[in-house]
Backbone atoms as SQL, in Angstrom:
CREATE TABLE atoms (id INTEGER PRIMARY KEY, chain TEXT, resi INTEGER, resn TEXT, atom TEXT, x REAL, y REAL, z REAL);
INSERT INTO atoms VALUES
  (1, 'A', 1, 'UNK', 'N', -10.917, -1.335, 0.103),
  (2, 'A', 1, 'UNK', 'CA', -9.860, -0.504, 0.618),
  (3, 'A', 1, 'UNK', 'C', -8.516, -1.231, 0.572),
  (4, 'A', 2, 'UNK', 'N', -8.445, -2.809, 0.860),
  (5, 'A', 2, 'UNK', 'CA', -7.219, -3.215, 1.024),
  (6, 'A', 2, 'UNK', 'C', -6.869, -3.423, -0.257),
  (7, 'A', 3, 'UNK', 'N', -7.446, -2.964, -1.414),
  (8, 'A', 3, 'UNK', 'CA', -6.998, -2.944, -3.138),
  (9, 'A', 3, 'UNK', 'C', -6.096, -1.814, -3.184),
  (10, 'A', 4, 'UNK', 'N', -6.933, -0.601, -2.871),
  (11, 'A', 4, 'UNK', 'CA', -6.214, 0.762, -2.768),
  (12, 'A', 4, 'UNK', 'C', -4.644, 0.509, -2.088),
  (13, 'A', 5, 'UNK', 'N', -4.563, -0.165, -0.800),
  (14, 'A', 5, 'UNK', 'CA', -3.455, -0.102, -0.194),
  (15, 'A', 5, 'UNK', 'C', -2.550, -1.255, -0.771),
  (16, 'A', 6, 'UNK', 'N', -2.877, -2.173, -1.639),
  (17, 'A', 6, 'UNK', 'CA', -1.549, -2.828, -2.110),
  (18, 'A', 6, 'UNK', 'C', -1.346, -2.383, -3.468),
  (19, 'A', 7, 'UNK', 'N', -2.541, -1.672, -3.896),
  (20, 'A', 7, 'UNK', 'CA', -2.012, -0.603, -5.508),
  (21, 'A', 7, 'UNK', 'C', -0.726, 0.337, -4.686),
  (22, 'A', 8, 'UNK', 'N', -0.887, 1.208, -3.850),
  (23, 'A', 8, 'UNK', 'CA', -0.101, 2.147, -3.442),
  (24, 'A', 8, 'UNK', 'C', 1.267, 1.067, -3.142),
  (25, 'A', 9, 'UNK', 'N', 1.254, 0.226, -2.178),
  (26, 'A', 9, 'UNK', 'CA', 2.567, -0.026, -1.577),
  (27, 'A', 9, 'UNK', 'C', 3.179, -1.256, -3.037),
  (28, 'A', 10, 'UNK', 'N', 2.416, -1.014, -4.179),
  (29, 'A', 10, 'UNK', 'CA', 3.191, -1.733, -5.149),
  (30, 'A', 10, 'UNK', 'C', 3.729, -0.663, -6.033),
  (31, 'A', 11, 'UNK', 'N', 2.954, 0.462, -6.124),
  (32, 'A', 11, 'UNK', 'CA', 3.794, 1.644, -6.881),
  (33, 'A', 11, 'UNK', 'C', 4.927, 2.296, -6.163),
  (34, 'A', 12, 'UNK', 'N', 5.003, 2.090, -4.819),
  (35, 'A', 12, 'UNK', 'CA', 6.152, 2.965, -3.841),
  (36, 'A', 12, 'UNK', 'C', 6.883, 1.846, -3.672),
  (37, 'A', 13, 'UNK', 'N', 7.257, 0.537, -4.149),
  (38, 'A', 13, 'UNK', 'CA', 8.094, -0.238, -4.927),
  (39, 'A', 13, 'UNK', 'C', 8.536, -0.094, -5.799),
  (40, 'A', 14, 'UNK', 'N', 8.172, 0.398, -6.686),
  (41, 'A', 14, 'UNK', 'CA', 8.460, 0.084, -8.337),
  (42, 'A', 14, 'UNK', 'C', 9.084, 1.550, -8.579),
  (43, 'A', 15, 'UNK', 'N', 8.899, 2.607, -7.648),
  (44, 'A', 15, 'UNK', 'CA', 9.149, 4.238, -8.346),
  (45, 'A', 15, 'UNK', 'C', 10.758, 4.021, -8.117),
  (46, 'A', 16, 'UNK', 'N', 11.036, 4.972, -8.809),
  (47, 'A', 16, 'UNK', 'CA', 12.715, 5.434, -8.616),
  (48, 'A', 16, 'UNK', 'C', 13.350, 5.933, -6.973),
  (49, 'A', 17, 'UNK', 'N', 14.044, 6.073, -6.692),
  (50, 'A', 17, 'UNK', 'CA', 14.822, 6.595, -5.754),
  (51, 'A', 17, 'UNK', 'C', 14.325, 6.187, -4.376),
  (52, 'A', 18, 'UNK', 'N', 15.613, 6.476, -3.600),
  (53, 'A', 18, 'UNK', 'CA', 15.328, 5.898, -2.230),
  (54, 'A', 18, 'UNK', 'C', 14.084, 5.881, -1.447),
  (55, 'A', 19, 'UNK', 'N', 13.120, 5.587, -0.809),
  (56, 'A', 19, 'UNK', 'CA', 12.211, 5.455, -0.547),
  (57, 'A', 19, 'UNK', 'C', 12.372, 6.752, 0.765),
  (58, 'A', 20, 'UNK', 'N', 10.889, 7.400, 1.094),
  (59, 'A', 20, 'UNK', 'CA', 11.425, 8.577, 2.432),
  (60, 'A', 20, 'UNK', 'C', 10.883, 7.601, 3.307),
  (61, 'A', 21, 'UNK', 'N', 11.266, 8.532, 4.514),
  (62, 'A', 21, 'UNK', 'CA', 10.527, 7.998, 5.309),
  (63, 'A', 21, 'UNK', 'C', 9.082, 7.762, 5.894),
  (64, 'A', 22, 'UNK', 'N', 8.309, 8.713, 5.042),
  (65, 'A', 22, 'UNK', 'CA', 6.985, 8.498, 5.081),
  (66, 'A', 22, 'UNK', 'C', 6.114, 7.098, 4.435),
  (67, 'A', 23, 'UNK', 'N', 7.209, 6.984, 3.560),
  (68, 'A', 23, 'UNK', 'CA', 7.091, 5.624, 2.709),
  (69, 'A', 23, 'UNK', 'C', 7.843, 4.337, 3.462),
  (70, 'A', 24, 'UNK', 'N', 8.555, 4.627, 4.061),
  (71, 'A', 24, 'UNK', 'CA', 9.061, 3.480, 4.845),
  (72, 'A', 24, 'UNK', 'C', 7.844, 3.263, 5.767),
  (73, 'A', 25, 'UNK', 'N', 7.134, 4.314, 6.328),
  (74, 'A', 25, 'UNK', 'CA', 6.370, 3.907, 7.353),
  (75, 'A', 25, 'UNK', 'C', 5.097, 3.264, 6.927),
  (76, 'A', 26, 'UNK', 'N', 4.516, 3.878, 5.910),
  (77, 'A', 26, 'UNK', 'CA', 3.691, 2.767, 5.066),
  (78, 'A', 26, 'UNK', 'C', 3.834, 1.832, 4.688),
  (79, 'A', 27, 'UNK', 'N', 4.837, 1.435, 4.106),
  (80, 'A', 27, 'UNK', 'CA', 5.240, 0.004, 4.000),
  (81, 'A', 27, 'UNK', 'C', 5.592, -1.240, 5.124),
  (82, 'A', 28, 'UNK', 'N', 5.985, -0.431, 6.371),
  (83, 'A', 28, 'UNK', 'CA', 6.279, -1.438, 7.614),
  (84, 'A', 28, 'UNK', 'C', 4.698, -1.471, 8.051),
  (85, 'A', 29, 'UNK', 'N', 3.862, -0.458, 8.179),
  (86, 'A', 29, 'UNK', 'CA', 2.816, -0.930, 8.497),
  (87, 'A', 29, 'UNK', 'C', 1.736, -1.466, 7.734),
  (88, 'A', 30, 'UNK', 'N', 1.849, -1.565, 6.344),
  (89, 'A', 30, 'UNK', 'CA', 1.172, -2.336, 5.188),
  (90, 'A', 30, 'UNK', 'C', 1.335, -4.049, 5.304),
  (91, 'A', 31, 'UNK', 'N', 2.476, -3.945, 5.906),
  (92, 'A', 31, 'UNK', 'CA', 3.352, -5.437, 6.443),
  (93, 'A', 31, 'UNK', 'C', 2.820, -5.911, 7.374),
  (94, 'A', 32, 'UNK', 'N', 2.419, -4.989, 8.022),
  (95, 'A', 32, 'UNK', 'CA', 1.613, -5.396, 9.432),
  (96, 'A', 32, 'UNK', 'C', 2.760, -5.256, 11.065),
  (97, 'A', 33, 'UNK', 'N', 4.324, -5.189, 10.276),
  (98, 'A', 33, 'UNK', 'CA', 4.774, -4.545, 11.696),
  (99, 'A', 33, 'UNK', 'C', 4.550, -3.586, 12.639),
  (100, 'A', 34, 'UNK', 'N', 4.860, -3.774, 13.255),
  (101, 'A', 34, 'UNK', 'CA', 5.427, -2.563, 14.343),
  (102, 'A', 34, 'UNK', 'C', 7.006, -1.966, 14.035),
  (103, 'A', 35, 'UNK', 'N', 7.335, -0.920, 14.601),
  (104, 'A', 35, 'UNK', 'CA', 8.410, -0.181, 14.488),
  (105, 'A', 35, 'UNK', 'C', 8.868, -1.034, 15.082),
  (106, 'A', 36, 'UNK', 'N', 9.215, -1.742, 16.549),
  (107, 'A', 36, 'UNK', 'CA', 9.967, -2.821, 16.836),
  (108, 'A', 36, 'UNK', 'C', 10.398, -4.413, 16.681),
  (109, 'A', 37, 'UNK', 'N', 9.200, -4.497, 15.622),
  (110, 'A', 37, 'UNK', 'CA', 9.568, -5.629, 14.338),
  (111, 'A', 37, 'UNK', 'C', 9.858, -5.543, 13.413),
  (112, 'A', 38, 'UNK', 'N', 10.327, -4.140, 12.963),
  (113, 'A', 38, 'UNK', 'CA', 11.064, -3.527, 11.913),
  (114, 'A', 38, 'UNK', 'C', 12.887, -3.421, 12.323),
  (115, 'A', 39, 'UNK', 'N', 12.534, -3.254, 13.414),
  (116, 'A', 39, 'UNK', 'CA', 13.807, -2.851, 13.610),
  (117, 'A', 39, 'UNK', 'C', 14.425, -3.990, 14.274),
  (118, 'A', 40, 'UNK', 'N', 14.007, -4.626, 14.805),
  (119, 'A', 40, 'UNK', 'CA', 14.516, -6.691, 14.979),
  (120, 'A', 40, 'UNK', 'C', 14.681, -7.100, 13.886),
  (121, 'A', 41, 'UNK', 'N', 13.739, -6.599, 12.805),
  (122, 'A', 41, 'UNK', 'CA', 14.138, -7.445, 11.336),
  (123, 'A', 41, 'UNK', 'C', 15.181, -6.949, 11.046),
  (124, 'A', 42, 'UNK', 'N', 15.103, -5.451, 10.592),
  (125, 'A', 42, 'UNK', 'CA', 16.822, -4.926, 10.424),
  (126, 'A', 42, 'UNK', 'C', 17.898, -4.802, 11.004),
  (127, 'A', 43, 'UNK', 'N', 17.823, -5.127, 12.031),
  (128, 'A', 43, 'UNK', 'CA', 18.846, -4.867, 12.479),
  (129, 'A', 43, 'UNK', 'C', 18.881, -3.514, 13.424),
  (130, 'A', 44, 'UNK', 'N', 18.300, -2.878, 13.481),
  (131, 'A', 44, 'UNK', 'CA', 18.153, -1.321, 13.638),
  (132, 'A', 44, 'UNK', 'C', 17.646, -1.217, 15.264),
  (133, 'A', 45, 'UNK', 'N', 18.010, -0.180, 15.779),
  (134, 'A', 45, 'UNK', 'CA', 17.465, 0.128, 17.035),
  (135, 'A', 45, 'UNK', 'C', 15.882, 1.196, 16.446),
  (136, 'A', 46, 'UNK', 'N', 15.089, 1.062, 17.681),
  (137, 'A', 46, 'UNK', 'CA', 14.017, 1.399, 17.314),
  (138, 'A', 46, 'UNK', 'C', 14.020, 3.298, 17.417),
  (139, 'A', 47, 'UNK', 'N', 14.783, 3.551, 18.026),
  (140, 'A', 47, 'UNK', 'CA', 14.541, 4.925, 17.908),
  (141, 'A', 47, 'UNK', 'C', 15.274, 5.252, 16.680),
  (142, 'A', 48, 'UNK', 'N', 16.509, 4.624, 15.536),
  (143, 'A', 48, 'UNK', 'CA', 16.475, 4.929, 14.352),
  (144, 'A', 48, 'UNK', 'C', 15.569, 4.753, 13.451),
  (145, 'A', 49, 'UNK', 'N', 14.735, 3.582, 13.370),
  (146, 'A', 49, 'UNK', 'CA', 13.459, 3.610, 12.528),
  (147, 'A', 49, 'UNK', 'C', 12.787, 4.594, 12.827),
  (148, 'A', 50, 'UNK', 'N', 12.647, 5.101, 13.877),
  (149, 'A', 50, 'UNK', 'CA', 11.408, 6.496, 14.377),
  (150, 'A', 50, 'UNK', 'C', 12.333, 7.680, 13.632),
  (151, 'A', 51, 'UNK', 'N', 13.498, 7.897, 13.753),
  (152, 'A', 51, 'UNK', 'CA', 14.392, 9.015, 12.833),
  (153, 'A', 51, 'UNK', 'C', 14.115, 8.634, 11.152),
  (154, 'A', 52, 'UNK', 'N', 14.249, 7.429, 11.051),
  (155, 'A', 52, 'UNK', 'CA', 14.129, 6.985, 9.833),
  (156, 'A', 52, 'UNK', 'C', 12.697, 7.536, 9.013),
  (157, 'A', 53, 'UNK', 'N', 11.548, 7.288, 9.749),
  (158, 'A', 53, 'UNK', 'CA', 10.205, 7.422, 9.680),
  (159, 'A', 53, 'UNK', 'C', 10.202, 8.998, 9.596),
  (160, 'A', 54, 'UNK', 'N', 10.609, 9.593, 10.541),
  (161, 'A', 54, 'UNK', 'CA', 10.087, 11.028, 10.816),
  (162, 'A', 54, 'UNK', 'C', 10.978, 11.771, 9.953),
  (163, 'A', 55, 'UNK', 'N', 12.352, 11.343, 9.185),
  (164, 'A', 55, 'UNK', 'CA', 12.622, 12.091, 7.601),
  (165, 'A', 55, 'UNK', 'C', 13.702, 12.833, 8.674),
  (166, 'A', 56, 'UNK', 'N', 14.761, 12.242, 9.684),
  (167, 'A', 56, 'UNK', 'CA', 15.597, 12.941, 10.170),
  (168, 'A', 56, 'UNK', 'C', 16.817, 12.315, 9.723),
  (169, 'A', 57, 'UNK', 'N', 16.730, 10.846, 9.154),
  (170, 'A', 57, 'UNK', 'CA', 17.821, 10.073, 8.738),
  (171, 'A', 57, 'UNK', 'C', 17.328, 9.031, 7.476),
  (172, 'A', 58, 'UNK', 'N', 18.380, 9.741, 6.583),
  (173, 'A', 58, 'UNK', 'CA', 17.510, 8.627, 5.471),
  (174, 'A', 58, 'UNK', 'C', 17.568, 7.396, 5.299),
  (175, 'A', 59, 'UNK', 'N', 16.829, 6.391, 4.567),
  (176, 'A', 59, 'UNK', 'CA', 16.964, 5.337, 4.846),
  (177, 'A', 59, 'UNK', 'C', 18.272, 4.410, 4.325),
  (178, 'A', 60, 'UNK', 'N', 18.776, 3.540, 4.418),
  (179, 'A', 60, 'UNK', 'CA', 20.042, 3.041, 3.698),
  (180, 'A', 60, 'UNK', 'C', 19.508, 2.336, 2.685),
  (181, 'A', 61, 'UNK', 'N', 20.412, 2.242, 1.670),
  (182, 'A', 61, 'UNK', 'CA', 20.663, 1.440, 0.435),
  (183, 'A', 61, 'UNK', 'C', 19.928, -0.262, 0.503),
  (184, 'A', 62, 'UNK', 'N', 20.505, -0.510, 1.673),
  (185, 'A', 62, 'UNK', 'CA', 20.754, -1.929, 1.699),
  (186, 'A', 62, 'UNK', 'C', 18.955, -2.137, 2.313),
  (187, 'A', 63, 'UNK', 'N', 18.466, -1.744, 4.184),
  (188, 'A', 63, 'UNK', 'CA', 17.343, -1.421, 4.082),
  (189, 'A', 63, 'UNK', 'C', 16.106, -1.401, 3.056),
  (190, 'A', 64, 'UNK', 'N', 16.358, -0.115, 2.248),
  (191, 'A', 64, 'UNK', 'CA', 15.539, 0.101, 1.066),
  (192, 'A', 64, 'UNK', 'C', 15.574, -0.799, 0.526),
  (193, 'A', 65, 'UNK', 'N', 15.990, -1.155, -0.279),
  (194, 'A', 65, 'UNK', 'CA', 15.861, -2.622, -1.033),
  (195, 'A', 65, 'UNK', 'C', 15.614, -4.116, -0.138),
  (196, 'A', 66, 'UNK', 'N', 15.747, -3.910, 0.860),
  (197, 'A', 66, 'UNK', 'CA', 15.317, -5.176, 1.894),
  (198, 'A', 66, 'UNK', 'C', 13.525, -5.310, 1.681),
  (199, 'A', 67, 'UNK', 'N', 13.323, -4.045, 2.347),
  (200, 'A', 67, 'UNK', 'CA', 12.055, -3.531, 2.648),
  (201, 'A', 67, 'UNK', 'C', 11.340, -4.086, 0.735),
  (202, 'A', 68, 'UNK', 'N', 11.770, -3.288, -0.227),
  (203, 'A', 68, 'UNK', 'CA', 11.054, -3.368, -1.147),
  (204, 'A', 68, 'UNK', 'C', 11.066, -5.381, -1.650),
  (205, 'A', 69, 'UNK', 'N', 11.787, -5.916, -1.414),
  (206, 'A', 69, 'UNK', 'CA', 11.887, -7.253, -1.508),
  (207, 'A', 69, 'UNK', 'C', 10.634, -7.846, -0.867),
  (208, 'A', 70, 'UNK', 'N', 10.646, -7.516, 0.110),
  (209, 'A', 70, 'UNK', 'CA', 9.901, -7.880, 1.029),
  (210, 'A', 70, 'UNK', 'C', 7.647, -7.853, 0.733),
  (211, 'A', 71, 'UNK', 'N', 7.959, -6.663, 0.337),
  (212, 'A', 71, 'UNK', 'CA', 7.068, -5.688, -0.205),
  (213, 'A', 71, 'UNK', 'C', 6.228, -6.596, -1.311),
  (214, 'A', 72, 'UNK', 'N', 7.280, -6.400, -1.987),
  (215, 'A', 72, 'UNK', 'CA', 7.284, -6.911, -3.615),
  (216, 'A', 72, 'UNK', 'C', 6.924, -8.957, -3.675),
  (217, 'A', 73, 'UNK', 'N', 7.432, -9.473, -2.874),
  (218, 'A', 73, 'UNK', 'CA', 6.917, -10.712, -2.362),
  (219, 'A', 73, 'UNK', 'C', 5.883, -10.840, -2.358),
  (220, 'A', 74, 'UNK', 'N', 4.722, -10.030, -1.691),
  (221, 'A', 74, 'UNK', 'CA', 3.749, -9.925, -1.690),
  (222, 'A', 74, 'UNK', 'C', 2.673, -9.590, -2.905),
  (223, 'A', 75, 'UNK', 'N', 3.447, -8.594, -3.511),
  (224, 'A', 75, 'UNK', 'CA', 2.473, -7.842, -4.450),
  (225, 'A', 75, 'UNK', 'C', 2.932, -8.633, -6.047),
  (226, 'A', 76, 'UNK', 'N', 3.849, -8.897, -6.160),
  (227, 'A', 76, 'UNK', 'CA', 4.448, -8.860, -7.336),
  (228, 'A', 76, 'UNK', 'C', 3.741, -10.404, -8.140),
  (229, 'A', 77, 'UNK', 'N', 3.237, -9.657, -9.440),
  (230, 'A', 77, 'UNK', 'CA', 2.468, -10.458, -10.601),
  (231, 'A', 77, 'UNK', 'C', 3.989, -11.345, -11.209),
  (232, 'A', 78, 'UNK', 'N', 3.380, -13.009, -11.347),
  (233, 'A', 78, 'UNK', 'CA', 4.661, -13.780, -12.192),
  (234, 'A', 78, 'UNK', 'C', 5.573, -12.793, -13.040),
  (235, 'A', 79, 'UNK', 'N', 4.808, -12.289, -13.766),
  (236, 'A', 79, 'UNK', 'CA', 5.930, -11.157, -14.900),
  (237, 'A', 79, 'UNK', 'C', 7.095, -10.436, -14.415),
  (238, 'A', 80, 'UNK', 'N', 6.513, -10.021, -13.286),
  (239, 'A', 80, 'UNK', 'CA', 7.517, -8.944, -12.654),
  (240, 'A', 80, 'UNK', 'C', 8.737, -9.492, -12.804),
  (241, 'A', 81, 'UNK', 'N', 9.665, -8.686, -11.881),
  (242, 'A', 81, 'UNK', 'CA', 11.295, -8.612, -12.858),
  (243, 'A', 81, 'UNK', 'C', 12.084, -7.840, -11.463),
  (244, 'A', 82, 'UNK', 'N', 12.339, -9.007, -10.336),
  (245, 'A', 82, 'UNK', 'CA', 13.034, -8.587, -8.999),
  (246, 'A', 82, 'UNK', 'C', 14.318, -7.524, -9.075),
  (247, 'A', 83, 'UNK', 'N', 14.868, -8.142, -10.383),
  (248, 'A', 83, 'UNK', 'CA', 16.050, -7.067, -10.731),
  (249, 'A', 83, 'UNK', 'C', 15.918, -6.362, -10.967),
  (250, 'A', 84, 'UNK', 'N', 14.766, -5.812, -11.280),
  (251, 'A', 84, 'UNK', 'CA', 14.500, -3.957, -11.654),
  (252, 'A', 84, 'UNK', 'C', 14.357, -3.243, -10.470),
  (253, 'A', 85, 'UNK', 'N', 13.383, -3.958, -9.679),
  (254, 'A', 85, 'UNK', 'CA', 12.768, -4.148, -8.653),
  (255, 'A', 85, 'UNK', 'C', 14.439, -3.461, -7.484),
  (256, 'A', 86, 'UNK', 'N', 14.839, -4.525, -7.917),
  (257, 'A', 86, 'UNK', 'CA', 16.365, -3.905, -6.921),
  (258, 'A', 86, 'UNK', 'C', 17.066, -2.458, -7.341),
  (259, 'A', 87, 'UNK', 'N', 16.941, -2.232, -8.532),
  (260, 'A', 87, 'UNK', 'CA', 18.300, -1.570, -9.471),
  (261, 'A', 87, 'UNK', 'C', 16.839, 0.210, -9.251),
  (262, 'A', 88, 'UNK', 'N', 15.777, 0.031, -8.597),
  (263, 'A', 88, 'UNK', 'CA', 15.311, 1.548, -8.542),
  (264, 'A', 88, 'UNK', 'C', 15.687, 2.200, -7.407),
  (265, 'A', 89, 'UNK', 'N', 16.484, 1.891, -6.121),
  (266, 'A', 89, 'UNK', 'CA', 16.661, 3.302, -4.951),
  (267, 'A', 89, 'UNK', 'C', 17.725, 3.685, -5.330),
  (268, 'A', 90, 'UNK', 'N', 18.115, 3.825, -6.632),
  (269, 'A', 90, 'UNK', 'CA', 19.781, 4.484, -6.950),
  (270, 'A', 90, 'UNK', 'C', 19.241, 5.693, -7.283),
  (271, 'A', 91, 'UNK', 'N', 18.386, 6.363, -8.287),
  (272, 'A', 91, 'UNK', 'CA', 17.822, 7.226, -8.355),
  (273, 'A', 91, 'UNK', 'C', 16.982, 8.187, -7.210),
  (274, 'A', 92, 'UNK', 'N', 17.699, 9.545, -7.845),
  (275, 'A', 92, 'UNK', 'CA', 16.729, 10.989, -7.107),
  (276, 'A', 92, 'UNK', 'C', 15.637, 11.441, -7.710),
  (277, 'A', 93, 'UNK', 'N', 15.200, 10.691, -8.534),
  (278, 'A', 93, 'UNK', 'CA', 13.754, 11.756, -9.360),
  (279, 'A', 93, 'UNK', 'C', 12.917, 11.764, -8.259),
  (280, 'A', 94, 'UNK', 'N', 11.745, 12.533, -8.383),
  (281, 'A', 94, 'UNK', 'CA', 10.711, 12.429, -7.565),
  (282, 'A', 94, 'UNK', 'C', 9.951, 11.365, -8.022),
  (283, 'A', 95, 'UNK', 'N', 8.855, 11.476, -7.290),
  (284, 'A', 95, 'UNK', 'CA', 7.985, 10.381, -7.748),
  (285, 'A', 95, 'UNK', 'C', 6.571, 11.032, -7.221),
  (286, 'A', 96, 'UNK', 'N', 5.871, 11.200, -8.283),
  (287, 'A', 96, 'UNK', 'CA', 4.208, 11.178, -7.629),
  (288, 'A', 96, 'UNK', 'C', 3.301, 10.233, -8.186),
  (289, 'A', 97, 'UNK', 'N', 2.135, 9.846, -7.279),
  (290, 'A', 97, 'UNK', 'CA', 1.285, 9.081, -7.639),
  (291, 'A', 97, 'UNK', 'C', -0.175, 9.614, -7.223),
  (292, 'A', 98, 'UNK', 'N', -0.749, 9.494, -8.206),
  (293, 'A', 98, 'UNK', 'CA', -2.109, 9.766, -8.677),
  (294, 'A', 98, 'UNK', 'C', -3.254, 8.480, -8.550),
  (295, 'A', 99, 'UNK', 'N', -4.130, 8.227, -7.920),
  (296, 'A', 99, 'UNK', 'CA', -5.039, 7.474, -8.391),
  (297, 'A', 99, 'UNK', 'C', -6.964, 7.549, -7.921),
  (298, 'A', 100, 'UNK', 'N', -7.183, 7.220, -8.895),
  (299, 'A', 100, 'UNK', 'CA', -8.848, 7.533, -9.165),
  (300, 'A', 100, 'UNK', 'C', -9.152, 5.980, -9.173),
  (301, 'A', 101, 'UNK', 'N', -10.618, 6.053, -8.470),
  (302, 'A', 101, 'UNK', 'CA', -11.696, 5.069, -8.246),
  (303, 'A', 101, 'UNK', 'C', -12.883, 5.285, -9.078),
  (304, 'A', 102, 'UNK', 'N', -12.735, 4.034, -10.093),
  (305, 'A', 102, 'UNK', 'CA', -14.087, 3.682, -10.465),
  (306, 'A', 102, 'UNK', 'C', -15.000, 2.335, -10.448),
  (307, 'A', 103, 'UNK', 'N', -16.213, 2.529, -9.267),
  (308, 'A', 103, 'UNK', 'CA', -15.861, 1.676, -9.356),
  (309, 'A', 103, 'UNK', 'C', -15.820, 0.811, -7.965),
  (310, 'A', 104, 'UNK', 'N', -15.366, -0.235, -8.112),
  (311, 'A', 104, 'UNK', 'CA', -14.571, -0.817, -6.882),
  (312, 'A', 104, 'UNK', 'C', -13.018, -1.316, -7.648),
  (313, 'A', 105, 'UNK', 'N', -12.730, -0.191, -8.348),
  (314, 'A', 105, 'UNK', 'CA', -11.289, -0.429, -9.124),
  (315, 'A', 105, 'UNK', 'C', -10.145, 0.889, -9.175),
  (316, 'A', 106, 'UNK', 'N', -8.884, 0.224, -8.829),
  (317, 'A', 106, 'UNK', 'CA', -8.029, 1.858, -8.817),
  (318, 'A', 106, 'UNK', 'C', -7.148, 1.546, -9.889),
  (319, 'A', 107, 'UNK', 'N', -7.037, 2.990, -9.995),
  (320, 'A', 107, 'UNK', 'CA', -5.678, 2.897, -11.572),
  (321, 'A', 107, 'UNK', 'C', -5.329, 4.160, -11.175),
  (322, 'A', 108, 'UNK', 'N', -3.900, 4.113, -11.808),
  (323, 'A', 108, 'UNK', 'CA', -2.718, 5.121, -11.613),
  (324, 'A', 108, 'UNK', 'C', -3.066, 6.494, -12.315),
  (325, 'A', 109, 'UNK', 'N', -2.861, 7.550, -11.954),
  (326, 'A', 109, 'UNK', 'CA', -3.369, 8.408, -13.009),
  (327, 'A', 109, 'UNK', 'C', -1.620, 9.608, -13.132),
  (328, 'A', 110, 'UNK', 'N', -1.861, 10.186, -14.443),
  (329, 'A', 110, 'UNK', 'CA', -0.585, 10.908, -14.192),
  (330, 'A', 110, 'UNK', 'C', -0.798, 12.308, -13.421);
């Protein structure tokens, strides 16, 4: 299971556009925070991370890319490429992700 969950929180890194807040909340708790060690880390009062989370305030620029740094520390194979890594919450595309188990193995599906 903890394969599944760093496949996911390495693709909701790598996709285009600002991250929501449903994805922020997976990722602070993939981290192992709490909402109030999220928001000591950022800077943030905790009832904006809970706005942040619940998709009433989106997340900032600077944030988003904190978070995915952070993220990406973790997950990211030598190859990877931090500057791309930075240069994706500028984009609005959507993003979906697909993935199938075979196995005790996950892969992305379109």
């Amino acid at each position: 299971m903890e394969q599944l969950h760093e496949f996911i929180a390495k693709a909701l890194v790598l996709k285009a556009g600002r991250l929501s807040g449903a994805e922020v909340r997976y990722l602070r708790k993939w981290l192992g925070w709490s909402g109030r060690d999220f928001a000591r880390s950022f800077d943030l009062s905790v009832e904006h991370v809970s706005r942040v989370e619940n998709g009433h305030h989106p997340v900032s620029g600077v944030a988003d890319r904190l978070l995915r740094v952070l993220v990406f520390s973790r997950v990211a194979s030598p190859a990877s490429a931090l500057e791309d890594v930075l240069d994706l919450g500028d984009s609005d595309e959507a993003f979906e992700l697909g993935v199938s188990a075979s196995g005790r193995k996950w892969r992305a599906v379109a």
